[in-house]
C-alpha positions as CSV (number, residue, x, y, z in Angstrom):
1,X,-12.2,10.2,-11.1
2,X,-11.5,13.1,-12.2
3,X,-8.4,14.7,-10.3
4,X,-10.1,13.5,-6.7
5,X,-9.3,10.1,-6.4
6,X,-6.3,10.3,-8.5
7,X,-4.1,8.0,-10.3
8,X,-0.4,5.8,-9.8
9,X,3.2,6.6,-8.0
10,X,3.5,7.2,-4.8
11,X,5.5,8.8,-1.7
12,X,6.5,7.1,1.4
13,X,7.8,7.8,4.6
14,X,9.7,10.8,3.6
15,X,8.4,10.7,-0.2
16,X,8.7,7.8,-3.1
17,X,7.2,5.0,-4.4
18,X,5.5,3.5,-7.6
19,X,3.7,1.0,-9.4
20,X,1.8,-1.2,-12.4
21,X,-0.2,-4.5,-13.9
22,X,-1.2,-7.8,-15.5
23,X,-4.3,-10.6,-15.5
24,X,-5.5,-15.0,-13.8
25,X,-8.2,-17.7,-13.0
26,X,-10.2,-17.1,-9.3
27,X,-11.3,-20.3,-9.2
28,X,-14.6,-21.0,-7.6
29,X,-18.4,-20.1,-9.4
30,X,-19.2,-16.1,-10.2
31,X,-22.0,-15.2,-7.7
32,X,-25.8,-14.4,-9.3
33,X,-26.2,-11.7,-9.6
34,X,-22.6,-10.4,-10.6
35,X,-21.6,-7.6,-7.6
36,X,-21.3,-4.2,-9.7
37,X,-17.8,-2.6,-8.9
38,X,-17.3,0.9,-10.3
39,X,-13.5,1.3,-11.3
40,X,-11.1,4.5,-9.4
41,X,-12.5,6.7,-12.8
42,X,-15.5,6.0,-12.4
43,X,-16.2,7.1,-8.9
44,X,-17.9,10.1,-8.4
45,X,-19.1,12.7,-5.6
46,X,-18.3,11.9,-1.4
47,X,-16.3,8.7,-0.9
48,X,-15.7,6.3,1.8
49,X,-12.6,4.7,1.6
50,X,-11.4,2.2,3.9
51,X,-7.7,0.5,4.5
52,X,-4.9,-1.7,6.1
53,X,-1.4,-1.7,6.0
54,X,1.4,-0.8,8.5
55,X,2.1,2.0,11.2
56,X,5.0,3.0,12.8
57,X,7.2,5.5,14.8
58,X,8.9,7.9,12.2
59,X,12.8,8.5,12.8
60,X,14.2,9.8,9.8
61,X,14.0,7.8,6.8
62,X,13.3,4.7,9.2
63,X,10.1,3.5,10.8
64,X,10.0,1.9,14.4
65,X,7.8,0.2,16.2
66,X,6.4,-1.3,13.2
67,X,2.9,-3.1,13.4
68,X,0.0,-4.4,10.5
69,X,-3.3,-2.7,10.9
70,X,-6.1,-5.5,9.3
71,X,-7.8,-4.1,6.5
72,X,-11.2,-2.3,7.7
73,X,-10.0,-1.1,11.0
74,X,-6.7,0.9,9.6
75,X,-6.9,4.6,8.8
76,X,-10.4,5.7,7.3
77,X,-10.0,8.3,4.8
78,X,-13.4,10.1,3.5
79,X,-13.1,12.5,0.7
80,X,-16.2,15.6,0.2
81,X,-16.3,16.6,-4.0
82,X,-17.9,20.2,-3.1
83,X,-14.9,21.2,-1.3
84,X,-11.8,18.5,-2.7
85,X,-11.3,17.9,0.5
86,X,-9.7,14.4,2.4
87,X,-10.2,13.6,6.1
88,X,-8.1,11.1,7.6
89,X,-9.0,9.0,11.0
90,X,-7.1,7.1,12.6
91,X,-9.9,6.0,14.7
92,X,-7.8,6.5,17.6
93,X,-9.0,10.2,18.0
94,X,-7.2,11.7,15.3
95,X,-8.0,13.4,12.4
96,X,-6.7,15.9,10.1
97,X,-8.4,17.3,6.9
98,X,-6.5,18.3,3.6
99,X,-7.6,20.9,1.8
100,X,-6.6,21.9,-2.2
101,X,-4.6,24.8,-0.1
102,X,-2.5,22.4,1.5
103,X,-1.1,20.3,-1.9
104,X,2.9,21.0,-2.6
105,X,3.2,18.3,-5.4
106,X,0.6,17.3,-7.9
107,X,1.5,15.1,-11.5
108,X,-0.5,12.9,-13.5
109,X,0.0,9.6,-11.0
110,X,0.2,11.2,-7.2
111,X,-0.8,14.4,-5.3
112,X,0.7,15.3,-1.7
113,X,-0.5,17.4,0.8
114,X,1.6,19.6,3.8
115,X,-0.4,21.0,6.8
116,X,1.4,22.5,9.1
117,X,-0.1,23.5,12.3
118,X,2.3,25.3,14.8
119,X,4.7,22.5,15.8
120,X,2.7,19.2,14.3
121,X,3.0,18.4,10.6
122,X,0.8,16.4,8.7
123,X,1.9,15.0,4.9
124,X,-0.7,12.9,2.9
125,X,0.3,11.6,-0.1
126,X,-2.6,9.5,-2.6
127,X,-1.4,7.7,-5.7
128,X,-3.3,4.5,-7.5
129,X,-0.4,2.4,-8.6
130,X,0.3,0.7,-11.9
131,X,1.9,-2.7,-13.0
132,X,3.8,-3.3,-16.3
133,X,3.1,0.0,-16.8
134,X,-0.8,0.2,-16.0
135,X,-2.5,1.3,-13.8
136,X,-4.5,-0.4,-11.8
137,X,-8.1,0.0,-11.6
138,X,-9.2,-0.4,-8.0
139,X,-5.9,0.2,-6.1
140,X,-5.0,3.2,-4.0
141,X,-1.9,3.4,-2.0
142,X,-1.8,6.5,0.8
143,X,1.0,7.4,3.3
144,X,0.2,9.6,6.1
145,X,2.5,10.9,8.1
146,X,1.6,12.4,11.4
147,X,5.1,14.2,13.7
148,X,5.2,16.3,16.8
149,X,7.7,17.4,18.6
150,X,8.0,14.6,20.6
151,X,5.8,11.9,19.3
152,X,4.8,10.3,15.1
153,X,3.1,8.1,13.9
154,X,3.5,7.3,10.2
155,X,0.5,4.8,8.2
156,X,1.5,3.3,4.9
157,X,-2.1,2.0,3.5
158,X,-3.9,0.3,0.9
159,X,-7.0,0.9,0.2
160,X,-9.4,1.6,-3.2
161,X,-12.9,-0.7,-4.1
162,X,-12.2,-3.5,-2.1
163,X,-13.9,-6.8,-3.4
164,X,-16.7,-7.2,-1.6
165,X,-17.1,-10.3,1.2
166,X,-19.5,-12.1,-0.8
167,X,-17.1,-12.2,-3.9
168,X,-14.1,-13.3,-2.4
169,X,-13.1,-16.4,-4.1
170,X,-13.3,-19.5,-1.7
171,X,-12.1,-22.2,-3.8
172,X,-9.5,-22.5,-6.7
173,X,-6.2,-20.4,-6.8
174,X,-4.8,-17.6,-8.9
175,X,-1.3,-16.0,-9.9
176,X,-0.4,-12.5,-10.4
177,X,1.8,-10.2,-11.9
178,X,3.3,-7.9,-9.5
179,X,5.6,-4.4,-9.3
180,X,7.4,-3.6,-6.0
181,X,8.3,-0.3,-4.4
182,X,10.1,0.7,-1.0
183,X,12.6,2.6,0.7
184,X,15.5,0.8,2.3
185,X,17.7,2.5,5.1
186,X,20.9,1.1,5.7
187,X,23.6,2.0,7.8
188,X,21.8,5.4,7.7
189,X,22.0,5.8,4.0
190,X,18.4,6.1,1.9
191,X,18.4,3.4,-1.0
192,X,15.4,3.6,-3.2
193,X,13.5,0.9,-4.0
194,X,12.7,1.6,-7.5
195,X,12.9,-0.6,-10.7
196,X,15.1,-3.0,-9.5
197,X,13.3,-5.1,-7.1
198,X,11.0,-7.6,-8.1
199,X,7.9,-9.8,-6.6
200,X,5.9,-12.3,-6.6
201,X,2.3,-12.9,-5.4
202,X,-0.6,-16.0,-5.5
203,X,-3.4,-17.0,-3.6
204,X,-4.7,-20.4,-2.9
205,X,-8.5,-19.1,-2.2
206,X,-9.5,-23.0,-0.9
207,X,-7.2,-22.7,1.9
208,X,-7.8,-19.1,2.8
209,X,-4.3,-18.4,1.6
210,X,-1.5,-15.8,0.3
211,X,2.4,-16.5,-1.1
212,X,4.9,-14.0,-1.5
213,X,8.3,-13.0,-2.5
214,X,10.3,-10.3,-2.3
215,X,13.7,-9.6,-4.2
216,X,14.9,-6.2,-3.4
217,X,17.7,-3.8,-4.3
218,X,18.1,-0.2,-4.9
219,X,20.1,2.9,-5.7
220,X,21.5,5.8,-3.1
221,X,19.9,8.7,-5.0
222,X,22.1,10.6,-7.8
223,X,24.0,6.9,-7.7
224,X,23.3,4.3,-10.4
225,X,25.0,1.9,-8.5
226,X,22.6,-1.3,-7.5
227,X,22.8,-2.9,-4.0
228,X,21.2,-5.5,-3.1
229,X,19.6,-5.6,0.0
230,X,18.0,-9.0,0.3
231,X,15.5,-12.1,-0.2
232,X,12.7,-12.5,1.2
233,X,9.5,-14.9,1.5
234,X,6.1,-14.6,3.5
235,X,2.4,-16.5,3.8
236,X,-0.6,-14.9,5.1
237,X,-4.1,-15.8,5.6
238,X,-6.8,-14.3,3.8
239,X,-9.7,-13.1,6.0
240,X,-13.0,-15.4,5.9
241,X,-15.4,-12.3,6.6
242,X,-13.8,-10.3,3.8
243,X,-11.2,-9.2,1.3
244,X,-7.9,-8.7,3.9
245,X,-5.3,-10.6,4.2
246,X,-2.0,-10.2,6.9
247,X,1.1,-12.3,6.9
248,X,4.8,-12.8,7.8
249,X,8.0,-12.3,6.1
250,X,11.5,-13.8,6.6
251,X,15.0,-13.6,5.3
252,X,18.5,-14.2,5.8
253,X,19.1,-10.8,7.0
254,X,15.9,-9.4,8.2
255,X,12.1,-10.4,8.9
256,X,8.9,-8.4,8.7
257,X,5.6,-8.6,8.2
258,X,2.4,-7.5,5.4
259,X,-0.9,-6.2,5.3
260,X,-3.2,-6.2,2.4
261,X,-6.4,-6.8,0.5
262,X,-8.0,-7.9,-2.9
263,X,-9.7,-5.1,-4.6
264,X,-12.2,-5.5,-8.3
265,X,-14.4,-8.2,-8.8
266,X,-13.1,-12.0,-7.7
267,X,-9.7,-10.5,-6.2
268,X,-8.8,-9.0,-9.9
269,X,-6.0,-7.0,-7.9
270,X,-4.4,-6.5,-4.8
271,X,-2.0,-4.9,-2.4
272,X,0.0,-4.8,0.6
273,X,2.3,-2.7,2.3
274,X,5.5,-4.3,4.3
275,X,8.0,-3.7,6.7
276,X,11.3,-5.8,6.9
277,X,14.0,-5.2,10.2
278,X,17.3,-6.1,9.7
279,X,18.3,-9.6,12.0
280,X,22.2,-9.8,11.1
281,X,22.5,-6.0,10.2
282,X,20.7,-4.5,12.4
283,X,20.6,-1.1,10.7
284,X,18.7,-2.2,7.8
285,X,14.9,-1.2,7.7
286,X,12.4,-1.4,4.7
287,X,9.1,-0.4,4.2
288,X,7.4,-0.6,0.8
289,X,4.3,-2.0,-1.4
290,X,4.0,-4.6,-3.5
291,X,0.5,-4.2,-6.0
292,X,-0.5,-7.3,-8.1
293,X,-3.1,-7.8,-11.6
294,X,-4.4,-11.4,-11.7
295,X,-3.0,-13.3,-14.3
């Protein structure tokens, strides 16, 4: 949609990530009528979006205090066409607008914002991900960053055309192909989650379910080195008033938890964002995104 909505890499809690695609069977019978979903190009004029994901205290390249926010009750972000403008609520009373002024980084995949307002900085940063090198049709990814002198709060969110409640499949299961993004902080040291870790994703819609894996490892940047930095697995439950889904994630070295959602028609893609704290070393933390194409 034009350069409004925009389209696939992303920046995280200082700045990074990125994404892709694939294809799968929803099980279950196509409602009649079809619902009518309007892909990310498609959309034009004022938009609504609304999200979930995770929020926490910034500290550097870390986040503390992590928590999942439910789809539908995280951050609402509305965007006006006459003036390319995105507002941003928290729905706990704040809200900041971006303005065209206010962008520092624009490319083809992912535009961020700075506004700077005496001592409190706000950074946006949009992107609609990709898998196997496409992007994804109904998937935006957004980190906002909120710090003051002595408080943050920093939202990594999913949002896009969610599929709508009715559509949601509700019997039958589905596999997906998957790309994974994050930033790892270790022992104080910024590893980049790019490339090199891997997921997976299904959903068993008869049981109101979500599986997961994560397999991650990244590079100190200007380093080619690879370090591993773990395995994980996580379940969630899918939402039975809508498209959401939240869950758990455990390791051998750290546990976490996810917050997502199904966007297109029947759950064609989806998305969650993660946080992972280290349990033997405790100065690992993760946060990332995992984005998923129905096979």
């Amino acid at each position: 949609m034009n350069r409004k909505i925009l389209t696939a890499t992303a920046t995280m809690f200082p700045a990074f990530l990125l994404a892709s695609c694939g294809g799968g069977s929803d099980g279950g019978m196509a409602s009649t009528p079809a619902p009518v979903y309007k892909t990310l190009a498609e959309l034009s004029g004022d938009q609504t979006f609304q999200s979930g994901g995770i929020v926490g205290d910034p500290a550097g390249i870390e986040l503390r205090s992590e928590s999942t926010v439910a789809f539908g009750q995280g951050v609402e972000i509305k965007y006006f066409a006459a003036s390319d403008t995105y507002n941003l609520n928290n729905g706990s009373g704040l809200v900041v607008e971006f303005t065209p002024a206010q962008v520092v980084n624009r490319n083809e995949n992912t535009v961020t914002w700075q506004k700077p307002n005496g001592p409190v900085l706000d950074t946006l940063s949009i992107s609609n991900p990709s898998v196997n090198g496409v992007k994804l049709s109904y998937v935006l990814l957004g980190n906002w960053t909120h710090i003051e002198p002595s408080n943050g709060r920093a939202y990594s969110l999913v949002g896009g055309v969610p599929t709508q409640a009715g559509d949601v499949p509700r019997s039958g299961s589905a596999t997906y192909s998957t790309q994974v993004v994050g930033l790892a902080a270790k022992s104080g040291s910024p590893y980049l989650l790019f490339g090199e870790s891997t997921g997976t994703f299904s959903a068993n819609f008869a049981s109101n379910s979500v599986s997961t894996s994560l397999t991650l490892a990244g590079k100190l940047p200007g380093n080619n080195a690879v370090t591993a930095i773990g395995n994980y697995s996580g379940s969630g439950t899918i939402s039975s008033s809508g498209p959401g889904f939240q869950g758990t994630l455990t390791g051998s070295n750290a546990s976490g938890a996810f917050s997502g959602a199904f966007f297109g028609p029947r759950g064609a893609e989806a998305g969650y964002t993660f946080f992972l704290n280290g349990t033997t070393d405790s100065t690992l933390s993760v946060q990332g995104a995992l984005f998923a194409k129905k096979n």
